[in-house]
DSSP file (Angstrom, degrees, kcal/mol; ACC not computed):
  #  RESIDUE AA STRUCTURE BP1 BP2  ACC     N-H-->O    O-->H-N    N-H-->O    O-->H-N    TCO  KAPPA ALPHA  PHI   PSI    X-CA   Y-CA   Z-CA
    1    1 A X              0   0    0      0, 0.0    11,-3.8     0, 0.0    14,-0.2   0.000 360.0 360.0 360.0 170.9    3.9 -128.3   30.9
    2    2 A X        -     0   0    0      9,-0.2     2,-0.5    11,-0.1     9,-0.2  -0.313 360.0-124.1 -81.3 166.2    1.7 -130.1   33.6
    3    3 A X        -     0   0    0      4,-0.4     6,-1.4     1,-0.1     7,-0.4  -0.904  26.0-167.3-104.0 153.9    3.3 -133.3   34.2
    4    4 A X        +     0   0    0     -2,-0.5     4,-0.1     4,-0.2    -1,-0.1   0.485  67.2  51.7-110.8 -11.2    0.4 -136.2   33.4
    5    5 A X  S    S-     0   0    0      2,-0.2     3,-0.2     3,-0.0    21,-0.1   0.932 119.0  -2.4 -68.3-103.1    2.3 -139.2   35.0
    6    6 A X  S    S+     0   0    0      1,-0.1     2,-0.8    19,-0.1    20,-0.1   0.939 140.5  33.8 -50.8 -78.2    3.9 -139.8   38.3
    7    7 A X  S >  S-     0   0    0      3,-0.1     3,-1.8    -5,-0.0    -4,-0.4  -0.666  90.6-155.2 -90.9  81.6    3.1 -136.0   39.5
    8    8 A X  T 3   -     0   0    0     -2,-0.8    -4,-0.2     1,-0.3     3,-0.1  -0.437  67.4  -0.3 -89.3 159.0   -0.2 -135.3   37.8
    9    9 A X  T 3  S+     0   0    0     -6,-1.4     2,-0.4     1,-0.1    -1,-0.3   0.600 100.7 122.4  63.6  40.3   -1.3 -131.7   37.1
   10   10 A X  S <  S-     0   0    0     -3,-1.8    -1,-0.1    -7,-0.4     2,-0.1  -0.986  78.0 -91.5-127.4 144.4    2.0 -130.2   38.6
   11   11 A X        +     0   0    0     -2,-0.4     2,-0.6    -9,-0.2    -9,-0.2  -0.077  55.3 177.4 -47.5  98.1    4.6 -127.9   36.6
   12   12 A X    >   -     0   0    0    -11,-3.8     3,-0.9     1,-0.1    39,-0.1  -0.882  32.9-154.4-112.3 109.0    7.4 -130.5   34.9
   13   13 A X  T 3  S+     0   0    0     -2,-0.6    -1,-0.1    37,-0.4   -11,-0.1   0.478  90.5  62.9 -33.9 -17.0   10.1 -129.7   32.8
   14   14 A X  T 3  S+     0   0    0    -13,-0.1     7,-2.0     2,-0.0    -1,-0.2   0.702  78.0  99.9 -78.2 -32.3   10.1 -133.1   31.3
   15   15 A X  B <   +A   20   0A   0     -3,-0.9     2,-0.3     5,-0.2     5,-0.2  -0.207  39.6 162.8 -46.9 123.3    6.8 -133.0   29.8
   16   16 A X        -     0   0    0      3,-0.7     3,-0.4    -2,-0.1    -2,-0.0  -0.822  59.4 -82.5-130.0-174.8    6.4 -132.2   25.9
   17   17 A X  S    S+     0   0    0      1,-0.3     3,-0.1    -2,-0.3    -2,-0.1   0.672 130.3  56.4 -61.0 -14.9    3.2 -133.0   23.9
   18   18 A X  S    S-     0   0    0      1,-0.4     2,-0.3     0, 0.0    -1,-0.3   0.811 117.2-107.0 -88.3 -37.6    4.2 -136.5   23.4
   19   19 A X  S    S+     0   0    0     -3,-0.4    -3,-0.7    -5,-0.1    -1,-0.4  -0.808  75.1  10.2 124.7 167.8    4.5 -137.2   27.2
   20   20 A X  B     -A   15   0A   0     -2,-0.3    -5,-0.2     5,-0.2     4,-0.1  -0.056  60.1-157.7 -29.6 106.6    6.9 -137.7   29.8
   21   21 A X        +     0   0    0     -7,-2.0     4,-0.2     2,-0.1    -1,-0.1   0.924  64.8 101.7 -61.4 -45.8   10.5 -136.7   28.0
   22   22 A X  S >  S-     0   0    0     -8,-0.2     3,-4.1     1,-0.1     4,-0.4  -0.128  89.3-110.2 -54.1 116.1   12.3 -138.6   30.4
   23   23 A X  T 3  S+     0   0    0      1,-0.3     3,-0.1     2,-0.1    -1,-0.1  -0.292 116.9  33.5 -64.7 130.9   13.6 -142.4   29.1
   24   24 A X  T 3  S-     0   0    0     -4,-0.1    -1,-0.3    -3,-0.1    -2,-0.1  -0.284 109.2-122.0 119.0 -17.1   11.2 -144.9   31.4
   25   25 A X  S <  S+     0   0    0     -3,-4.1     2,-0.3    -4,-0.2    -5,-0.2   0.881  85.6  82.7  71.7  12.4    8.3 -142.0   31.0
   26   26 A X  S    S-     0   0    0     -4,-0.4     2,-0.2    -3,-0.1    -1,-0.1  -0.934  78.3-127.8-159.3 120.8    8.2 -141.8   35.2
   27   27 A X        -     0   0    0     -2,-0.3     2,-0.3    -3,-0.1    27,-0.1  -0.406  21.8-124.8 -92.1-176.5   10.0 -140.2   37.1
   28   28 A X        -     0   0    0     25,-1.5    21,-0.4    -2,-0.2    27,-0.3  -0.719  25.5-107.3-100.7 148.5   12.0 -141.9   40.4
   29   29 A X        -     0   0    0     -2,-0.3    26,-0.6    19,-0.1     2,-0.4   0.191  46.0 -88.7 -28.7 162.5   12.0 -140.9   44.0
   30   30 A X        -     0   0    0     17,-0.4    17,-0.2    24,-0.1    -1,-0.1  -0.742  36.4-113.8-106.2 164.2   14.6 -139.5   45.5
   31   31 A X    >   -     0   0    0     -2,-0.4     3,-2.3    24,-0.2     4,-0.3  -0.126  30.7-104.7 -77.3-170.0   17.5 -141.0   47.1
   32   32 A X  G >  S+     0   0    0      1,-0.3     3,-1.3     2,-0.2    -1,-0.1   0.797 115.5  60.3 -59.5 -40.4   18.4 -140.9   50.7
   33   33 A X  G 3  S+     0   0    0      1,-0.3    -1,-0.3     3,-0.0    31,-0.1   0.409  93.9  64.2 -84.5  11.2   21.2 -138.4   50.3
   34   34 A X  G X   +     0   0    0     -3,-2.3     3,-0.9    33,-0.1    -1,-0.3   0.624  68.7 130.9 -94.3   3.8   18.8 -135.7   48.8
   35   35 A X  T <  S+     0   0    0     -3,-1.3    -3,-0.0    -4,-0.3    -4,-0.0  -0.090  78.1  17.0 -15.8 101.1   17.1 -135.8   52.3
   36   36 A X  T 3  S+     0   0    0      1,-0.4    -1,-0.3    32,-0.0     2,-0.2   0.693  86.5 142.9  87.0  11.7   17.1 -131.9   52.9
   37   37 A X    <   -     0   0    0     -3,-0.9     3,-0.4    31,-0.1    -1,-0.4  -0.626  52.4-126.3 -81.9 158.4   17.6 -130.5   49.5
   38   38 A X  S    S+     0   0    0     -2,-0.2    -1,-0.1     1,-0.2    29,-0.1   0.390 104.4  57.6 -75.8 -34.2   15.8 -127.2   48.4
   39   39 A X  S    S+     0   0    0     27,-0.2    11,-5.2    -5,-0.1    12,-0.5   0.160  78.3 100.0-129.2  49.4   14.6 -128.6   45.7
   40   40 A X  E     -B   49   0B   0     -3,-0.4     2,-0.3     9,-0.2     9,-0.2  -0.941  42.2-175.5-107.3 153.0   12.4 -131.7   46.8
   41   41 A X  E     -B   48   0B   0      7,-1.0     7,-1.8    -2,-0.4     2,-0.5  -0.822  21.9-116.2-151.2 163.7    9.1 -131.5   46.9
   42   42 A X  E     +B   47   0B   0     -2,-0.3     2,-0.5     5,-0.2     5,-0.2  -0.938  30.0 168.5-130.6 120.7    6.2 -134.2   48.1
   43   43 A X  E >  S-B   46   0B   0      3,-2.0     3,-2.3    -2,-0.5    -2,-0.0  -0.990  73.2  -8.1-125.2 119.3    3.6 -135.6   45.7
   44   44 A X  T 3  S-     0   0    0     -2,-0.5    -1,-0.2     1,-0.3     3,-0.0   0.822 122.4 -56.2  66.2  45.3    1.7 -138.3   47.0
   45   45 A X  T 3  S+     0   0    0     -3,-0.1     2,-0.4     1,-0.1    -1,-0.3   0.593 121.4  92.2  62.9   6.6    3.3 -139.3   50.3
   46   46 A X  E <  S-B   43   0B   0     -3,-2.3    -3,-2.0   -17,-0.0    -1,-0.1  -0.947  78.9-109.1-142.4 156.2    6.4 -139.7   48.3
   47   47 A X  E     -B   42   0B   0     -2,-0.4   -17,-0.4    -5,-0.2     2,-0.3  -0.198  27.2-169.3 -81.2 169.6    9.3 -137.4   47.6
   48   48 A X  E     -B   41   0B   0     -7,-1.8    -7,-1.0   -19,-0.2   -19,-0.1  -0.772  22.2-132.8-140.4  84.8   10.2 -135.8   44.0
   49   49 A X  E     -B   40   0B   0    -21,-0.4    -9,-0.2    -2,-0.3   -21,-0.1  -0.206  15.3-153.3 -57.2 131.0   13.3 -134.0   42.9
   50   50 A X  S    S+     0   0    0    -11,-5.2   -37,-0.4     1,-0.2    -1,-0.1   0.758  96.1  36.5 -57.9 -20.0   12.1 -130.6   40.9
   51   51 A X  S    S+     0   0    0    -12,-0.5     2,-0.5     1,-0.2    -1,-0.2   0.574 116.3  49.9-117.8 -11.4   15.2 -130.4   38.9
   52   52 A X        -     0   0    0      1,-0.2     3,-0.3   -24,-0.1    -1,-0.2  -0.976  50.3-156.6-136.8 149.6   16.0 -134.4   38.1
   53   53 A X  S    S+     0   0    0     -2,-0.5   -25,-1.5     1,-0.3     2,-0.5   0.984 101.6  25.7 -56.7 -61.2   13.9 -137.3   36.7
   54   54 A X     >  -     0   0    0    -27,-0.1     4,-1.3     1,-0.1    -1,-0.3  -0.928  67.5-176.9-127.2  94.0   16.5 -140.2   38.4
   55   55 A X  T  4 S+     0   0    0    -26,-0.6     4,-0.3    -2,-0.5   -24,-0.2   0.217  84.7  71.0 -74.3   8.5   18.2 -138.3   41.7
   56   56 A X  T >> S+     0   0    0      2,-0.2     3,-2.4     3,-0.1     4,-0.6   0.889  91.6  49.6 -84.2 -52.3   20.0 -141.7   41.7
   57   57 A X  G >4 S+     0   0    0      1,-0.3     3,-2.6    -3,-0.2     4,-0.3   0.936 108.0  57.8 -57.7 -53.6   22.1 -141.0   38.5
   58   58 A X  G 3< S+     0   0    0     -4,-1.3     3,-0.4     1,-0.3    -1,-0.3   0.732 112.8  36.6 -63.1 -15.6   23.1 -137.7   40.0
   59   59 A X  G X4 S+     0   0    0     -3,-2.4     3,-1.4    -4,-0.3    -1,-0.3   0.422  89.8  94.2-106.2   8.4   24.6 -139.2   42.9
   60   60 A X  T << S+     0   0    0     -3,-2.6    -1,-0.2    -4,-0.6    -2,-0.1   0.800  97.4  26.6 -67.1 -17.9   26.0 -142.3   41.4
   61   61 A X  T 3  S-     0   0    0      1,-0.4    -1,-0.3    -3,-0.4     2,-0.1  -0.595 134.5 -68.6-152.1  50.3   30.1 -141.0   40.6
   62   62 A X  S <  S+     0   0    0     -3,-1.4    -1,-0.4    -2,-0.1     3,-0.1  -0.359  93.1  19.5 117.9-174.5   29.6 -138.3   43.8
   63   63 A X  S    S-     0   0    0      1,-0.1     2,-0.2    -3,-0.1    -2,-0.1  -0.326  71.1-114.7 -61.0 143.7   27.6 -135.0   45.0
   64   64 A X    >   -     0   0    0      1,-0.1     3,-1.7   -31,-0.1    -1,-0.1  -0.329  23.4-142.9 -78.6 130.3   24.8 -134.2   43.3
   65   65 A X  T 3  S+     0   0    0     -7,-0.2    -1,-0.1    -2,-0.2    -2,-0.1   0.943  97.9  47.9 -41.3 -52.6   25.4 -130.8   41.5
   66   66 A X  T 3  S+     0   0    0     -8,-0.0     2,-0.3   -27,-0.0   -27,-0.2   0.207  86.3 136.4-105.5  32.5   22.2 -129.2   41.8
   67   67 A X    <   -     0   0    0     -3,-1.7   -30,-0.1     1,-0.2   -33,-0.1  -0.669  37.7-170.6 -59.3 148.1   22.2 -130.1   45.5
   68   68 A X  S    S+     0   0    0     -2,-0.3    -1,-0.2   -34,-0.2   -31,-0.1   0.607  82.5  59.1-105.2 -43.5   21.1 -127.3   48.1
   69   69 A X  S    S+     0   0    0    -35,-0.1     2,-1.4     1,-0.1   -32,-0.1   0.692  94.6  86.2 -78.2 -40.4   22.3 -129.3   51.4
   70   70 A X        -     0   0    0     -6,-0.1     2,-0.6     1,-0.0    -1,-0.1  -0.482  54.2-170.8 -96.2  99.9   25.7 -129.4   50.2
   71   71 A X        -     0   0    0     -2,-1.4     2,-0.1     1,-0.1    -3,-0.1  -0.548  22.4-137.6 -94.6 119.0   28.4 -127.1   50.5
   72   72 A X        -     0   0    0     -2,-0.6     2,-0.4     1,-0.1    -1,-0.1  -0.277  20.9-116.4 -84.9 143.4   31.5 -127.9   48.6
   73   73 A X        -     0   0    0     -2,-0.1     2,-0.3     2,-0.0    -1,-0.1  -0.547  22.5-138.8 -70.7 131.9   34.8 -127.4   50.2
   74   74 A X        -     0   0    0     -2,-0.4     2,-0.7     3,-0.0     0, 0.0  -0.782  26.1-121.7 -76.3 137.4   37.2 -124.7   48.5
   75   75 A X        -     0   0    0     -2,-0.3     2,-0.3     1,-0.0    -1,-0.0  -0.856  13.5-120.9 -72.0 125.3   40.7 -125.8   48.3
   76   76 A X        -     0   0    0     -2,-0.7     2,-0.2     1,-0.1    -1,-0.0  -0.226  24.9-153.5 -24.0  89.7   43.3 -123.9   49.9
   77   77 A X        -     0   0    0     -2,-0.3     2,-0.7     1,-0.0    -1,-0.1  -0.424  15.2-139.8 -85.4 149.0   45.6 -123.1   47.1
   78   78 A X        -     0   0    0     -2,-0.2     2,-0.2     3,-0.0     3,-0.0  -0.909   7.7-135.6-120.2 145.6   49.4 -122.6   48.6
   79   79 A X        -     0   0    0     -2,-0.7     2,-0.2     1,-0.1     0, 0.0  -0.458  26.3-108.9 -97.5 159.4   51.3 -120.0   47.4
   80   80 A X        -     0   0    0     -2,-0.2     2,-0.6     1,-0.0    -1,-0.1  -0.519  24.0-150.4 -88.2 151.8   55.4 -121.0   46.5
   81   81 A X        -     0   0    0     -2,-0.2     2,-0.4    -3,-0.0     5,-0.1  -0.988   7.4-132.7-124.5 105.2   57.4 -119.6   48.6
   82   82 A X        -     0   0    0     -2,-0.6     5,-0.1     1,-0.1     4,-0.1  -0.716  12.6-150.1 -34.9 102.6   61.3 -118.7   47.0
   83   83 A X  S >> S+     0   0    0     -2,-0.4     4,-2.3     2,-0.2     3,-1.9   0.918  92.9  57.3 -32.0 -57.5   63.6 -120.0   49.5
   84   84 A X  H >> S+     0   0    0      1,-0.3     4,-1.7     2,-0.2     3,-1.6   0.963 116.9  34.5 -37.1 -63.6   66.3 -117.2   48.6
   85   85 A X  H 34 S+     0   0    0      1,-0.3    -1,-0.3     2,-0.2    -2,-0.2   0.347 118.7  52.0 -84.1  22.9   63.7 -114.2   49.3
   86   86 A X  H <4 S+     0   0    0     -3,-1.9    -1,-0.3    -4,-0.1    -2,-0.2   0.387 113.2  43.3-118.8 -23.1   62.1 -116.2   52.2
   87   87 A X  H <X S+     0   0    0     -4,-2.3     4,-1.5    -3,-1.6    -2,-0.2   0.908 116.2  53.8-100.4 -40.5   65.9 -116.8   53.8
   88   88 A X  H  X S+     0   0    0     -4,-1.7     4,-0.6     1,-0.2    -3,-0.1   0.492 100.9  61.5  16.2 -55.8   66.5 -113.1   53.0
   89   89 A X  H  4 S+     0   0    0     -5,-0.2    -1,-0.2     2,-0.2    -2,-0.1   0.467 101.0  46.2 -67.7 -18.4   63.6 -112.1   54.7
   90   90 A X  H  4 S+     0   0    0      1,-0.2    -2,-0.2     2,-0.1    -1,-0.1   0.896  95.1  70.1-118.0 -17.9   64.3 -113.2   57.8
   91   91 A X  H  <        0   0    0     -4,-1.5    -1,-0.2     1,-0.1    -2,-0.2   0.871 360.0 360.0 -51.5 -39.2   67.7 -111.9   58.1
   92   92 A X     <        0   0    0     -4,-0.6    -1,-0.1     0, 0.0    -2,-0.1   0.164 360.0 360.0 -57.7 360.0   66.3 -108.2   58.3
């Protein structure tokens, strides 16, 4: 639905027939660390995440999930090594 609040007559996923789904009925700017995400977008001289009401929540306990900017580190798994067939080995 069109959003009628904060982003007027642009496409929101929060909107239902009652209004803005989202508890406060507005959504927030974003914070500093979505600077260069994919999915902010600029309404009124101020920025808007597409995909969250309050881009604060998502960064409160760490990286935002539905970030774009951020590329999560794989861990390295290490494989166990036997000592016997690893001392074994290197006799040969």
């Amino acid at each position: 639905m069109l959003c009628t609040t904060v982003r007027d007559q642009v496409e929101c996923p929060f909107m239902t027939l009652q209004g803005c789904s989202y508890d406060g009925n507005v959504c927030k700017p974003i914070v500093p660390q979505c600077e260069g995400c994919g999915r902010v977008i600029e309404y009124a001289s101020k920025h808007y995440c597409q995909s969250q009401p309050n881009p604060a929540a998502k960064w409160k306990l760490g990286n935002c999930n539905l970030a774009t900017h951020i590329v999560a580190e794989k861990a390295e798994a290490k494989q166990k090594v036997n000592p016997i067939k690893a001392s074994k080995r290197g006799k040969g």
